[in-house]
C-alpha positions in Angstrom: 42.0 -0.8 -50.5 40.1 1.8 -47.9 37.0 3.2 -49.2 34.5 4.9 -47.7 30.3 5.0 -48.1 28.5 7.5 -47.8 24.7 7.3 -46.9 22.6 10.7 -46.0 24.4 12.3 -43.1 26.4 8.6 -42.3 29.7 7.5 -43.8 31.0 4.5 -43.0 34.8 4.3 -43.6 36.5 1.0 -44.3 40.5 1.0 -43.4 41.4 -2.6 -44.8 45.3 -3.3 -43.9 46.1 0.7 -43.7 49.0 1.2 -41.9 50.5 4.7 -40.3 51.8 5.5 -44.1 48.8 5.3 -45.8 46.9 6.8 -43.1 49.5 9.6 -43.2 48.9 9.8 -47.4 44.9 9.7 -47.2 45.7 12.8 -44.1 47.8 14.3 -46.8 45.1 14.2 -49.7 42.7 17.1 -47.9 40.1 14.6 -48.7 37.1 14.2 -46.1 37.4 11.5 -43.6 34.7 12.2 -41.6 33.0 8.9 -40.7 30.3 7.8 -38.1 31.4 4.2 -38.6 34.8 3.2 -38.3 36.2 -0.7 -39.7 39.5 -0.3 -38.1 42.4 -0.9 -39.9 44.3 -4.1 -39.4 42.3 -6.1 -36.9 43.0 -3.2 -34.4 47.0 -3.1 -35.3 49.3 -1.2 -33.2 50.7 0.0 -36.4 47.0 1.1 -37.1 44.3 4.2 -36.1 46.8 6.7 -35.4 45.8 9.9 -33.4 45.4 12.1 -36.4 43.8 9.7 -38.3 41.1 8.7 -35.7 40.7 13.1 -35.4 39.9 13.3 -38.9 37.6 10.2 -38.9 35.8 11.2 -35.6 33.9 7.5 -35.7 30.9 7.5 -33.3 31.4 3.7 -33.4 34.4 1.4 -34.8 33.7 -1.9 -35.6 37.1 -4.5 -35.2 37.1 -7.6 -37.0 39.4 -10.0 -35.3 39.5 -13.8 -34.1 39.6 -14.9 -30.4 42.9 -15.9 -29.2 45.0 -14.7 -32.2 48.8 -15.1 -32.4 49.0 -11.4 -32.9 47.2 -10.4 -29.6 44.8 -8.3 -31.8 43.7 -5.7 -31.1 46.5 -3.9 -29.7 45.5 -1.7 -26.0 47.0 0.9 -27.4 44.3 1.0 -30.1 41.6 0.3 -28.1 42.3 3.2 -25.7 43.0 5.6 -28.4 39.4 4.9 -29.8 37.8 4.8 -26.2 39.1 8.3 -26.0 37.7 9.6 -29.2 34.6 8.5 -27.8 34.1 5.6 -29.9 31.8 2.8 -29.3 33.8 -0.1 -29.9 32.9 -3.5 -30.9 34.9 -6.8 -31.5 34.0 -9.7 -33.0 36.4 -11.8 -30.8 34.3 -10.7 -27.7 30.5 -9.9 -29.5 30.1 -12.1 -32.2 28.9 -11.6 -35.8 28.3 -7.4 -35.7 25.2 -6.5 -38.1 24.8 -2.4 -38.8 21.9 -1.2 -40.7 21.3 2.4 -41.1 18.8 4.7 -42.8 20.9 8.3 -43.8 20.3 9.6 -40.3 20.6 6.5 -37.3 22.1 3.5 -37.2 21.5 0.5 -35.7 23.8 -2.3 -34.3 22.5 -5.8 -33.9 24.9 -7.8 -32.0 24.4 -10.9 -29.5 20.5 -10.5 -29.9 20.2 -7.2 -28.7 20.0 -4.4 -31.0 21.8 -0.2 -30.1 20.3 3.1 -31.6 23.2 5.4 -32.6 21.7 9.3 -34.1 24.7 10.4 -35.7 24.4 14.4 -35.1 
């Protein structure tokens, strides 16, 4: 199921196991997709985060929940690079760990390894 939250000027958009076809569909609905926080679909699937989609999302950050060494060699490069080049902030929990985001309508903050990052969504 994706679903997305919205909190004062920060939605937060949660892709579960969408592929390209239901990323296509929820393209196809007209329905806003803006979101300042990404959970990318699929544990960073090749078959995931397709250009349009990631223009319609614009995610400031995108979060990737995945396990060290998987079988799968998640996340894909060819994800990663597409989000690097929408300008996303991305983090892994393969390489940073538990990922904690907090956020009150107008900033959020990411608490990972310790050390916590200020993000003002414009």
């Amino acid at each position: 199921m994706v679903s997305r939250l919205d909190f004062g000027k920060i939605g937060i958009m949660f892709a579960a196991d969408a592929e390209a076809q239901t990323e296509r569909s929820l393209l196809d609905s007209q329905a806003n997709l803006r979101a300042a926080v990404l959970k990318v679909a699929h544990h960073g699937s090749r078959y995931s985060s397709t250009p349009k989609f990631l223009r319609a999302v614009q995610p400031l950050l995108a979060v990737i929940s995945v396990g060290a060494g998987n079988e799968y060699h998640h996340p894909d490069a060819q994800t990663l690079d597409r989000l690097t080049r929408m300008g996303a902030r991305v983090f892994r929990t393969d390489l940073d760990g538990p990922i904690s985001i907090e956020s009150d309508g107008a900033r959020i903050e990411v608490l990972v390894r310790g050390r916590k990052e200020v993000f003002q969504v414009p």
